[in-house]
C-alpha positions as CSV (number, residue, x, y, z in Angstrom):
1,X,-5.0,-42.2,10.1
2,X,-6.2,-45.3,8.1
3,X,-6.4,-45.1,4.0
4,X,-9.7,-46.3,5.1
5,X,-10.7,-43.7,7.0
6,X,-9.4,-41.1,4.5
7,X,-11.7,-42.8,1.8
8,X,-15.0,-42.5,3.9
9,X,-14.8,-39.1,4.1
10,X,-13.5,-35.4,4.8
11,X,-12.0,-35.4,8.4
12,X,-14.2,-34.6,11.4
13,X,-13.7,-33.2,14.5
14,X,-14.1,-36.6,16.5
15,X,-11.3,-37.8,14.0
16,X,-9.0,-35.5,15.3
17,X,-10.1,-36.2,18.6
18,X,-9.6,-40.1,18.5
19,X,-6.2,-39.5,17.1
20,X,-5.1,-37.6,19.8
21,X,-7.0,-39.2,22.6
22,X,-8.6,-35.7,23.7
23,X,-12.4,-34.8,23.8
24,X,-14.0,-33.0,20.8
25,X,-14.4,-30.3,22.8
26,X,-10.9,-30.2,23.6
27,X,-10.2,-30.1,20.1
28,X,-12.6,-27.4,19.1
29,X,-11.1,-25.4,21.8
30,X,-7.3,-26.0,20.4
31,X,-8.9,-24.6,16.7
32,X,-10.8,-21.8,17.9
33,X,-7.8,-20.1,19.5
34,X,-8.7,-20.8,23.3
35,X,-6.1,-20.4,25.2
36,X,-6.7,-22.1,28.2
37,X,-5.5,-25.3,26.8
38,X,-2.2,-27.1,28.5
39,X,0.4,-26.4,25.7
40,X,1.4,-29.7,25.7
41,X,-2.1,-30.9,24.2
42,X,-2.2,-28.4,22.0
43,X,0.9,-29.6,20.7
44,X,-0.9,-32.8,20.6
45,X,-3.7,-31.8,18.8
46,X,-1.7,-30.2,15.8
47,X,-0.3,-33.1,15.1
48,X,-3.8,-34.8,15.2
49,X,-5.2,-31.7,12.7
50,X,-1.8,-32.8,10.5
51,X,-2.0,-36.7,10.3
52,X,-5.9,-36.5,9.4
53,X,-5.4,-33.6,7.3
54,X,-8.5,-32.0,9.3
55,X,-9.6,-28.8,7.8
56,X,-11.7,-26.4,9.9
57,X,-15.1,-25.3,7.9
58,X,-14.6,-22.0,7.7
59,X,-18.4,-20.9,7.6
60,X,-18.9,-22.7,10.7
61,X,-16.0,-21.8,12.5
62,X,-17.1,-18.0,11.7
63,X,-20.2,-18.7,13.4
64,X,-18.9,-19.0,16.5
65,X,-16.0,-16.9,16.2
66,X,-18.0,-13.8,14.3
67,X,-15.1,-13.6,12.4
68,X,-14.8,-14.0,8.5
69,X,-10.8,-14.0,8.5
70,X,-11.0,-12.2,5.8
71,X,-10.0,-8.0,5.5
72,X,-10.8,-6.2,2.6
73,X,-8.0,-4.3,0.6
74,X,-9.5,-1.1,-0.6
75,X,-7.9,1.4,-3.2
76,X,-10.0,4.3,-2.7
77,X,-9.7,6.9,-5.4
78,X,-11.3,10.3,-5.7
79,X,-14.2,11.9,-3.2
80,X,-15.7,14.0,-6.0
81,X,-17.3,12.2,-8.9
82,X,-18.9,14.2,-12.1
83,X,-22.0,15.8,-11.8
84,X,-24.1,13.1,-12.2
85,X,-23.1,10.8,-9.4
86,X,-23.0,13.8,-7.0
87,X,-26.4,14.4,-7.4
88,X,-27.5,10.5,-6.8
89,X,-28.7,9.8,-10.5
90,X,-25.8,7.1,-11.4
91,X,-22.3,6.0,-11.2
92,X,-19.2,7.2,-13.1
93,X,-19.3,5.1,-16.5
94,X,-17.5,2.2,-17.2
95,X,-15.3,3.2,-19.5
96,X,-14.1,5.8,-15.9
97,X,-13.9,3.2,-13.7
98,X,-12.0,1.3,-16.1
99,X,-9.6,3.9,-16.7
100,X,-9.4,4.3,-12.5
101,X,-8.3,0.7,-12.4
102,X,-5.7,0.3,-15.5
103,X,-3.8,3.2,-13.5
104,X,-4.0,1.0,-10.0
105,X,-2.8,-2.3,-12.0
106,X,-0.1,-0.2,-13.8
107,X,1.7,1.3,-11.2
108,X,4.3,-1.2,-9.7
109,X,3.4,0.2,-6.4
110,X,0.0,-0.9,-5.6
111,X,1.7,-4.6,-6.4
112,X,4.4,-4.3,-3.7
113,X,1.2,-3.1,-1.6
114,X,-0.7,-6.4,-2.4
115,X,2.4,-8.5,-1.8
116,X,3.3,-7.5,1.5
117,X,-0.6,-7.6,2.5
118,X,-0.7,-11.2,1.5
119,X,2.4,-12.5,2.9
120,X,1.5,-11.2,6.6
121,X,-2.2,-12.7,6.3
122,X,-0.7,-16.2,4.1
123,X,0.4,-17.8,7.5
124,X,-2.4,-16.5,10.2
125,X,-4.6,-18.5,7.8
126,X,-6.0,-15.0,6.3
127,X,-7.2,-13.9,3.0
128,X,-7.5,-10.0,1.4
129,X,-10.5,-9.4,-0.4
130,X,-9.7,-6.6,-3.4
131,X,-11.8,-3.5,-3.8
132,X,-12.0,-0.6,-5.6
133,X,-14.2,2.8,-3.9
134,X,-13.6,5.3,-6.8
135,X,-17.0,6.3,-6.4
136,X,-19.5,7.3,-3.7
137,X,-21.6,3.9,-4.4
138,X,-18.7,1.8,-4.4
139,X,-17.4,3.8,-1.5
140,X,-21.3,3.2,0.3
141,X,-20.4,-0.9,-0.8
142,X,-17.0,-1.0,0.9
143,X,-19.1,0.2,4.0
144,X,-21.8,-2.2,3.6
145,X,-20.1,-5.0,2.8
146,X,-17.9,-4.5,6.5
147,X,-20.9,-3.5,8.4
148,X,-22.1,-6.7,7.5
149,X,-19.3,-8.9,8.6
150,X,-18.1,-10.3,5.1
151,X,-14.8,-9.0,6.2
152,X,-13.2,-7.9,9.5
153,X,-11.4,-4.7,8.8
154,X,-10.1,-2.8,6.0
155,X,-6.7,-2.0,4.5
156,X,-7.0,1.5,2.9
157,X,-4.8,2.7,0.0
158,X,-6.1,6.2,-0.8
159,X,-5.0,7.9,-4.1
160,X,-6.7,11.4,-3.0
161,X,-6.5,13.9,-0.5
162,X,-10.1,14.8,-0.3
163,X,-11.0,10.9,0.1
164,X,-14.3,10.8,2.5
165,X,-13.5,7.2,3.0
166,X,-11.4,6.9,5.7
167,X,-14.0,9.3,7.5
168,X,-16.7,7.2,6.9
169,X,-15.0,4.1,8.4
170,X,-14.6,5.9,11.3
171,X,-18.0,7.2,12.0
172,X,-19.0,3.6,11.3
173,X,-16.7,2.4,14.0
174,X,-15.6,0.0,11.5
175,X,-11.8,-1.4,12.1
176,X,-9.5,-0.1,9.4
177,X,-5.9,1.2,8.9
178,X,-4.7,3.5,6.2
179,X,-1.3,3.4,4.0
180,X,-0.2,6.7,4.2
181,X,-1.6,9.6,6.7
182,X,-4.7,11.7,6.2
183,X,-4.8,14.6,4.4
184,X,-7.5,16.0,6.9
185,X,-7.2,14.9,10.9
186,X,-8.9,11.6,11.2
187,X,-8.7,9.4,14.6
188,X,-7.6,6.0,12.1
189,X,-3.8,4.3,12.1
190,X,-1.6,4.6,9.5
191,X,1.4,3.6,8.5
192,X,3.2,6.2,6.2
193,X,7.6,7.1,5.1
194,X,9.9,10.3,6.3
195,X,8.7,11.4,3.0
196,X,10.8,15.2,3.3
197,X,13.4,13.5,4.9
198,X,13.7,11.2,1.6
199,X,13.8,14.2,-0.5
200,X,16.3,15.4,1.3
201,X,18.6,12.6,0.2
202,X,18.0,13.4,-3.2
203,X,18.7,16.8,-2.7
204,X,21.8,16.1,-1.1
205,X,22.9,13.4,-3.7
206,X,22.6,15.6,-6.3
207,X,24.4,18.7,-4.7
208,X,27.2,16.3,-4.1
209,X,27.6,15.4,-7.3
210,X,28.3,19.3,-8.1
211,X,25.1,19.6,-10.0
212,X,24.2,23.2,-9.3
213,X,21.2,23.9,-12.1
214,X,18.6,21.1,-10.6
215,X,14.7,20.9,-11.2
216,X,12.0,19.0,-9.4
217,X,9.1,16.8,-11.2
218,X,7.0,16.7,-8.5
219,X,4.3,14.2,-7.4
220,X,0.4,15.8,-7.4
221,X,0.1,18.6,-5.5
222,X,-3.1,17.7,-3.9
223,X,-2.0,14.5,-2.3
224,X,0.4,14.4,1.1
225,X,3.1,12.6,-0.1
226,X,3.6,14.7,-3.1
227,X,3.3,17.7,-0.9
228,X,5.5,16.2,1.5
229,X,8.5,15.1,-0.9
230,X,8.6,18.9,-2.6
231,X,8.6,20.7,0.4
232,X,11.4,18.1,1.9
233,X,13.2,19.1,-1.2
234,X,13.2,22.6,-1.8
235,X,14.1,23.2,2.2
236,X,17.4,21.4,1.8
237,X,18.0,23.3,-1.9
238,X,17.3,26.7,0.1
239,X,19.4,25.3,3.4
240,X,22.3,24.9,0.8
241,X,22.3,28.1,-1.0
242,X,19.8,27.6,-3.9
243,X,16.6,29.5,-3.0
244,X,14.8,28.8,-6.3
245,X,14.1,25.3,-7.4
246,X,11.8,25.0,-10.8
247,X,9.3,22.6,-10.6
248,X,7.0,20.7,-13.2
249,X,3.8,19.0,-11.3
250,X,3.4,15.5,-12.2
251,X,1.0,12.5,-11.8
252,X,3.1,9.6,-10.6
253,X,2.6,8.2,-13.8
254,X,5.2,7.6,-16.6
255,X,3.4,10.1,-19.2
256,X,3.6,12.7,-16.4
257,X,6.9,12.6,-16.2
258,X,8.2,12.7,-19.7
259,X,5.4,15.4,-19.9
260,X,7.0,17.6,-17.3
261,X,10.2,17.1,-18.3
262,X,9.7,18.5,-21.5
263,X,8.1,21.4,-20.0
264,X,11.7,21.9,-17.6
265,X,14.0,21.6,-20.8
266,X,12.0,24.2,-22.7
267,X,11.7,26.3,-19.9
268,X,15.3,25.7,-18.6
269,X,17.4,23.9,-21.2
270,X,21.0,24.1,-19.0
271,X,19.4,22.1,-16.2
272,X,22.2,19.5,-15.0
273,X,19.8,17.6,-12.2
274,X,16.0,16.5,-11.5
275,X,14.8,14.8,-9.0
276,X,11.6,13.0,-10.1
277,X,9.3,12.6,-6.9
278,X,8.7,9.0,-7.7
279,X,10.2,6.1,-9.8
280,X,7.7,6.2,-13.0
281,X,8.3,9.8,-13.7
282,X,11.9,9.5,-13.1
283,X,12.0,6.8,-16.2
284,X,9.9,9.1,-18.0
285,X,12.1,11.8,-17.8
286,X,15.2,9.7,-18.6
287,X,13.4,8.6,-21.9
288,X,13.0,12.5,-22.8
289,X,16.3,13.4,-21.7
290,X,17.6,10.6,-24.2
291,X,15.0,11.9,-26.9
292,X,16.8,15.3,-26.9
293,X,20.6,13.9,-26.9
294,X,21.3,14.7,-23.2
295,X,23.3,11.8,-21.5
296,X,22.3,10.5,-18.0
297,X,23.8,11.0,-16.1
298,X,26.6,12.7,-17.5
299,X,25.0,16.0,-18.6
300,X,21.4,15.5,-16.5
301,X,21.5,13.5,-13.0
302,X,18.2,12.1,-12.4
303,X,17.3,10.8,-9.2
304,X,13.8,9.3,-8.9
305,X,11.5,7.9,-5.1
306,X,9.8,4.9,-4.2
307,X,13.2,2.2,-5.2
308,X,10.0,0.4,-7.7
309,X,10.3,-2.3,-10.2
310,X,10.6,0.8,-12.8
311,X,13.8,1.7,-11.3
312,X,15.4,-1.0,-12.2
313,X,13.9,-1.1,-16.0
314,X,15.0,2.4,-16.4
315,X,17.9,3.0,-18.4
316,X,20.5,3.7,-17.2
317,X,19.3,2.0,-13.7
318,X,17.6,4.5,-11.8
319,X,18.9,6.2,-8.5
320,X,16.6,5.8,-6.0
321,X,14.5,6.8,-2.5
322,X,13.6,3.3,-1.2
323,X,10.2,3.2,0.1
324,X,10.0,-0.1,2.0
325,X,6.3,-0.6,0.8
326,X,6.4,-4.4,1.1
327,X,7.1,-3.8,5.0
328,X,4.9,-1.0,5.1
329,X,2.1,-2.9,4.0
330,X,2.9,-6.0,6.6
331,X,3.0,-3.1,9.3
332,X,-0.3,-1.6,8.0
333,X,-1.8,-5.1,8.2
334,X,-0.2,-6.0,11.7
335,X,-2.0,-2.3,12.9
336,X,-5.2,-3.8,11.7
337,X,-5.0,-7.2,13.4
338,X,-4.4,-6.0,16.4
339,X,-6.9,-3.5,16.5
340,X,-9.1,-6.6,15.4
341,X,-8.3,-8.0,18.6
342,X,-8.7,-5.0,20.7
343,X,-11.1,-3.0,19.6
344,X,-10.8,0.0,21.8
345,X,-7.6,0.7,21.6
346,X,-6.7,4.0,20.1
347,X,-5.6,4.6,16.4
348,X,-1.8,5.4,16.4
349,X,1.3,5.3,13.8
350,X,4.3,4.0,12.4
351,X,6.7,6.0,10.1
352,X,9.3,4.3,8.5
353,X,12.6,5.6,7.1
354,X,13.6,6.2,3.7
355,X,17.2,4.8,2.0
356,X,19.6,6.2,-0.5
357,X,19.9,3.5,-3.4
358,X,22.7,4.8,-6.0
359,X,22.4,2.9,-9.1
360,X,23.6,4.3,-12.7
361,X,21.5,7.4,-13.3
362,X,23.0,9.6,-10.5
């Protein structure tokens, strides 16, 4: 293309087609996906799109396609509000919702969730919109804003077991795909981890470095994963001789954790092992542990789950369940393009397999 022609203006179609020596409609059939186009034109026509530097107008484009080639990236958070928003008269109060999101941000996690999201859609020319349903309005939004075609599916992150949201995109028919299975049956694809099958590499790891007095800081007991992770570990403790484990209930958060394992010292103060059921209350119970003069791991093994950006700032370096979010979430958003592009095919699952990462704390 000519410097002159650059300076008149953005690119057009018939650019594009005048540089390849193809009809426009050609081209807008090469753009739009068609694919009854020789390959060898198409190829042409690339180059055409490169050497003009033609960009397609998106709002146009989704005129004709009905597709905004955008999906929303939803971190749904509790399905029962306080009293007031459960009877219709207003929304949880700022300071609430605040609070909801300060725990999303801070939890390396939901960033290993975002990059793995964006790095699938980067190159298919795709773009996550961020939203937060921590309420039953914003929850009704989320709804509303796919109903209305400002997005074409939704990537669901759910932070409770009694969620309605995943429910609600399904009796909408509305396209979406969850991280992490359902706590109640719902006909929606997921992608989710061996979660017991993790814990059981903790378990083992621990019992073969001869610790023989070991506690558990579990994840919440209300949500699948934390459920999942105990109940992996205290069946390979029992299958090895130890019938009782003690166990401190957490938050996945790093308070939670140095919280609980203050409550397991005082409770149990020749413990020798803990496995914390995620990577932030693993570092908090490795600052406690310090606090009160134990060594890790020399007197206290701690082994943590998830193989986060907090394992590696722990001190000593923190022994680790990898959870492979970053190719989780790539999955989770694969599931969700395809069901994009065939609508009625039915939901299904992929469930990925945890890895042993032995670093200094265990």
């Amino acid at each position: 293309m000519t410097d002159d022609l650059r300076s008149a203006g953005a690119p057009t179609l018939e650019d594009v087609a005048r540089a390849a020596g193809v009809s426009r409609a050609t081209v807008s059939r090469v753009i739009n996906g068609v694919r009854n186009v020789d390959p060898a034109i198409q190829e042409v026509v690339r180059q055409a799109v490169s050497v003009t530097g033609y960009a397609p107008n998106r709002a146009a484009r989704s005129l004709v396609t009905r597709r905004a080639d955008a999906v929303a990236l939803v971190v749904s958070g509790a399905g029962v509000e306080a009293g007031a928003d459960r009877e219709g008269s207003g929304s949880r109060s700022a300071g609430d919702q605040g609070s909801f999101t300060a725990q999303v941000f801070a939890d390396p996690f939901f960033g290993r969730v975002v990059t793995g999201v964006v790095n699938y859609l980067r190159p298919r020319g795709m773009h996550p919109v961020l939203m937060f349903a921590e309420t039953s309005r914003a929850r009704d939004e989320v709804v509303a804003y796919l109903r209305q075609g400002s997005a074409d599916g939704a990537l669901i992150v759910s932070t409770h077991a009694e969620d309605p949201l995943p429910g609600l995109l399904t009796e909408a028919g509305l396209a979406a795909v969850l991280f992490a299975r359902p706590a109640r049956p719902v006909p929606i694809s997921y992608v989710d981890l061996a979660h017991q099958d993790g814990a059981r590499l903790a378990a083992e790891h621990l019992l073969a470095r001869d610790c023989r007095r070991i506690a558990t800081i579990s994840g919440p007991l209300d949500v699948p994963a934390g459920q999942a992770r105990l109940a992996g570990f205290r069946d390979t403790m029992a299958r090895h001789g130890h019938p009782y484990t003690p166990i401190a209930e957490g938050q996945f958060t790093q308070e939670s954790g140095e919280a609980a394992m203050e409550r397991l010292l005082a409770a149990h103060p020749d413990l020798d092992g803990v496995f914390a059921a995620n990577d932030l209350m693993g570092m908090g119970a490795c600052h406690v542990l310090r606090e009160h003069g134990r060594r890790v791991p020399q007197d206290v093994a701690v082994v943590g789950f998830d193989d986060s950006s907090a394992a590696l700032a722990c001190r000593p370096p923190l022994t680790t369940v990898r959870q492979p979010v970053e190719e989780m979430a790539a999955e989770m958003t694969r599931l969700l393009l395809d069901r994009l592009a065939r609508p009625t095919s039915p939901a299904t699952s992929v469930i990925f397999e945890p890895e042993l990462v032995v670093r200094g704390s265990a």
